[in-house]
N, C-alpha and C positions, 0 to 999 in steps of 0.2 A: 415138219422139217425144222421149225424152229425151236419145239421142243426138243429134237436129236440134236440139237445144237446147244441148249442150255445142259441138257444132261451129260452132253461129254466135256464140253467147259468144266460144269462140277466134277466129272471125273478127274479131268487134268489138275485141278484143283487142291481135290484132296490128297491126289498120292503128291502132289508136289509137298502139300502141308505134311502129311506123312515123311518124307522123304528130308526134308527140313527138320523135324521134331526129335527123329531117327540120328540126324547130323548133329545137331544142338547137343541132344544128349551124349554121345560119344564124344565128345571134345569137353565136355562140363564134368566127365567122368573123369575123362583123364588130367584137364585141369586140379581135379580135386583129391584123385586117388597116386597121381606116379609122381615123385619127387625124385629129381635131378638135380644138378647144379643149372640149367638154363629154364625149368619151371620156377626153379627156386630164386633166379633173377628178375625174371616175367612176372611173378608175383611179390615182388620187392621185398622179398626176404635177406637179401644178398648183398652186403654196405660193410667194405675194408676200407683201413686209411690207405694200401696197397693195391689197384685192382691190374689185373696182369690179364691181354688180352691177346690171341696171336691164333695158329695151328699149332701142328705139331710140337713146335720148337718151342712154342711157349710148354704144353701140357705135359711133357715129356723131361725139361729142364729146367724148369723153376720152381724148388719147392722151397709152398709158404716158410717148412718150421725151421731153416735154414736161414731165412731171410727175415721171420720177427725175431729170433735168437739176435741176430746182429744189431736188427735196425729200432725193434721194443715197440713195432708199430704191427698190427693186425694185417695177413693178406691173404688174398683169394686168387686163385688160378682159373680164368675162366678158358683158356686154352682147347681146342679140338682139333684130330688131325683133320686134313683138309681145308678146315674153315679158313681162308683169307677174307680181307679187309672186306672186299665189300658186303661176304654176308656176315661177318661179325659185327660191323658200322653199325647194326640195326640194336646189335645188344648195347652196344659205346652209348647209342643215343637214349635207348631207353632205362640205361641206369643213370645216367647226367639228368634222368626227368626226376628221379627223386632219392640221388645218396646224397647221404647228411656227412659224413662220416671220410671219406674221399680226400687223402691229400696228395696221392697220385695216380696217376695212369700209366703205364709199362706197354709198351707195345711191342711184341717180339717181331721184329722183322725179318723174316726169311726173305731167297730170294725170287718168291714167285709171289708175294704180297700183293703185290703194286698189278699181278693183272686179273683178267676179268673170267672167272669158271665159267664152263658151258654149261655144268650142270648143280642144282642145290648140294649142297652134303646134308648126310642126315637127314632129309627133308620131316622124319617123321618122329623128330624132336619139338617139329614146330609146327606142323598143321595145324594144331589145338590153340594155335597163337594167330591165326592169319588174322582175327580181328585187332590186332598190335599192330596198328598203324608202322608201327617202328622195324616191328617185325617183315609185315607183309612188303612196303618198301624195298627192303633190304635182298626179299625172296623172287620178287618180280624184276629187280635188277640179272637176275640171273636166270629164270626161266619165266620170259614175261608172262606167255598166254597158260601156262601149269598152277601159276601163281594167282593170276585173273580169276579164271576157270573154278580154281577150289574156292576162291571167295566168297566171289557171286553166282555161281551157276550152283542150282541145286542138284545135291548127288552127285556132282562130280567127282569132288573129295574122297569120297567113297569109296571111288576107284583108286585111291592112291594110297591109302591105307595099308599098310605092308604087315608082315609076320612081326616086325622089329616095334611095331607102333602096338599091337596087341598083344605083342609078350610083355610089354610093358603096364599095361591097361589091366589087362589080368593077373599077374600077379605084384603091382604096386608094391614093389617090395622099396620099404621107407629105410634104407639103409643111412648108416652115421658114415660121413666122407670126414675121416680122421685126416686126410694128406691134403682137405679144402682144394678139390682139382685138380690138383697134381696127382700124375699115374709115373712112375718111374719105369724107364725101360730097363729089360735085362742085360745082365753083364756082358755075356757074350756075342762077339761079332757076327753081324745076320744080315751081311751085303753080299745075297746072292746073284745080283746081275754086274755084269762090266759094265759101265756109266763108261759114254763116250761126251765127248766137250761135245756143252748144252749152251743157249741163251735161256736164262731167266727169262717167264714171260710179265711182260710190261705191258701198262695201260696210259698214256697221257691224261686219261678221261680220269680212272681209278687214282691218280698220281694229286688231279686238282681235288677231287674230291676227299683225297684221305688229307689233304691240306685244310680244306674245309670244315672237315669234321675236328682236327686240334687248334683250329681258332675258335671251336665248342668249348672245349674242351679248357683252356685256357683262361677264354671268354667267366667259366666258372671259379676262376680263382687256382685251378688243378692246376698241379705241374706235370708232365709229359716228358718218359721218358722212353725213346727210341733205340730199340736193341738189337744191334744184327749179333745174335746168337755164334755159339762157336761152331767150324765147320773143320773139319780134319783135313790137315793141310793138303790131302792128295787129293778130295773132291773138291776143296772149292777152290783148284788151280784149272778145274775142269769147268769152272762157267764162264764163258767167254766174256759175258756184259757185267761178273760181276764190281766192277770197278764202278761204271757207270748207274748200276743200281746204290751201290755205297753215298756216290756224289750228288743222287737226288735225294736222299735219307736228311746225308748233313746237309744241303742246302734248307733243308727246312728250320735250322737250328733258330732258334730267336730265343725271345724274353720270357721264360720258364717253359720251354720245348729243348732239349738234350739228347745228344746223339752219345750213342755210346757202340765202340765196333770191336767185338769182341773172336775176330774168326785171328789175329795175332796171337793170341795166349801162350803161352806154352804149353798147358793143355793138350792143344790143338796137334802138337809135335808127336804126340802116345797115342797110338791105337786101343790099346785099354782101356783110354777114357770115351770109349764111344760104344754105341751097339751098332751105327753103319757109318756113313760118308759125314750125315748132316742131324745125326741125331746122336746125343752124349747118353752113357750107360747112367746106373742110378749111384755108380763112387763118381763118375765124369760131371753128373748134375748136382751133387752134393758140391764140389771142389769149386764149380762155376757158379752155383749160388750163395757162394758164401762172398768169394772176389764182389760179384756185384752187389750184392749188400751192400759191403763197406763203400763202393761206390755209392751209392742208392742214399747213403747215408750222410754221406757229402753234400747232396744235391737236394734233400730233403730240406738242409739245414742251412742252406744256404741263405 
């Protein structure tokens, strides 16, 4: 009996060590073989005097060559749709652990920033990263026991591994990001639903925390600059709270942290310059990266 007990112990043993060896390598693969803009941060390849951080609003309308043409300072888009603050925080903290280079931070503030996703985005941009303290934080604020589970449980991860994470892994294509993160949207208008008046969602919790992280941020010498992006003046008459999201933005303003609120423009007045409600075409994002440059330019120099 105690021999059936040692021998299935060593059975559980080994396919766990299998099972670990099998996980190791897949993650060491794809650390080593797919290059991204957010592998390419994680492995600290990735140090603008510019760094622009947001979803949508930032990837979609802020391009770098627009904004070093004006301002003669290097920058990067690290922008994704969906991504808000709290799983982006993980990238903010883990590139404040080693840019040299860093004279400011851009934060594009849409108006669902400030609350809390039910689920990761992407999630399988960043498996390969759960041992990034910075990362995994960031990933278990948002689905605690998914984020656990792939950590520390062997082979769980496994199961989470998508088509998106192996078309990636298999053909590692090392492509050149001439636009440094910036994807520009297309011309034309592609708001096929009627939007009826929303509340932005808000987090008090998410709100101290993103507080938190620009006294980091600061804390390093960086200046911080807060952007509520343009929003076309018939959708953002449609958010009910966005006043009060505005007024938690600028109350954060202090000693090189700046609010900048850009949903007045005149811009904002043309449906030409946009592809839907809340997101500008790529002549809309050209015209709005240029204005905040010379802004950006101000405030660099100040």
């Amino acid at each position: 009996m105690r021999k059936n007990s040692k021998q299935i112990l060593l059975f559980f043993v080994l396919v766990t060590a299998l099972i670990c060896s099998v996980q190791f390598a897949i993650d060491y693969s794809y650390r080593k073989r797919v290059t991204n803009k957010f592998t390419n941060m994680l492995t600290h390849k990735t140090d603008a005097e510019i760094m622009i951080f947001g979803s949508s609003v930032a990837y979609h309308q802020f391009d770098p060559s627009v904004i070093d043409s004006v301002t003669g300072m290097t920058t990067f888009n690290m922008g994704w749709p969906g991504m808000f603050f709290v799983q982006y925080n993980g990238l903010i903290k883990e590139y404040l652990s080693y840019e040299k280079k860093c004279k400011c931070i851009v934060i594009a503030c849409d108006f669902d920033n400030l609350g809390r996703n039910k689920l990761i985005t992407r999630p399988d941009l960043f498996w390969a990263y759960l041992g990034n303290n910075n990362v995994y934080n960031s990933l278990k604020e948002l689905e605690y026991w998914k984020a656990f589970r792939a950590r520390y449980m062997p082979g769980y991860k496994l199961t989470l591994l998508n088509k998106a994470f192996y078309t990636d892994l298999m053909l590692a294509a090392h492509k050149t990001d001439s636009f440094r993160g910036y994807e520009p949207m297309p011309a034309q208008w592609e708001q096929s639903d009627t939007i009826k008046p929303f509340d932005a969602r808000y987090d008090e919790s998410v709100y101290d925390e993103f507080k938190t992280t620009l006294q980091e941020i600061t804390g390093k010498g960086i200046k911080v600059v807060l952007i509520i992006p343009p929003v076309y003046r018939e959708g953002y008459a449609l958010i009910r709270n966005g006043e009060m999201i505005k007024g938690k933005y600028k109350s954060l303003t202090a000693k090189n942290i700046y609010y900048l609120d850009y949903t007045s423009l005149s811009l904002c007045e043309t449906k030409g310059n946009f592809h839907n409600f809340t997101h500008l075409n790529y002549a809309g994002a050209s015209l709005f990266s240029d204005t905040f440059a010379h802004d950006l330019v101000k405030i660099v120099h100040e």
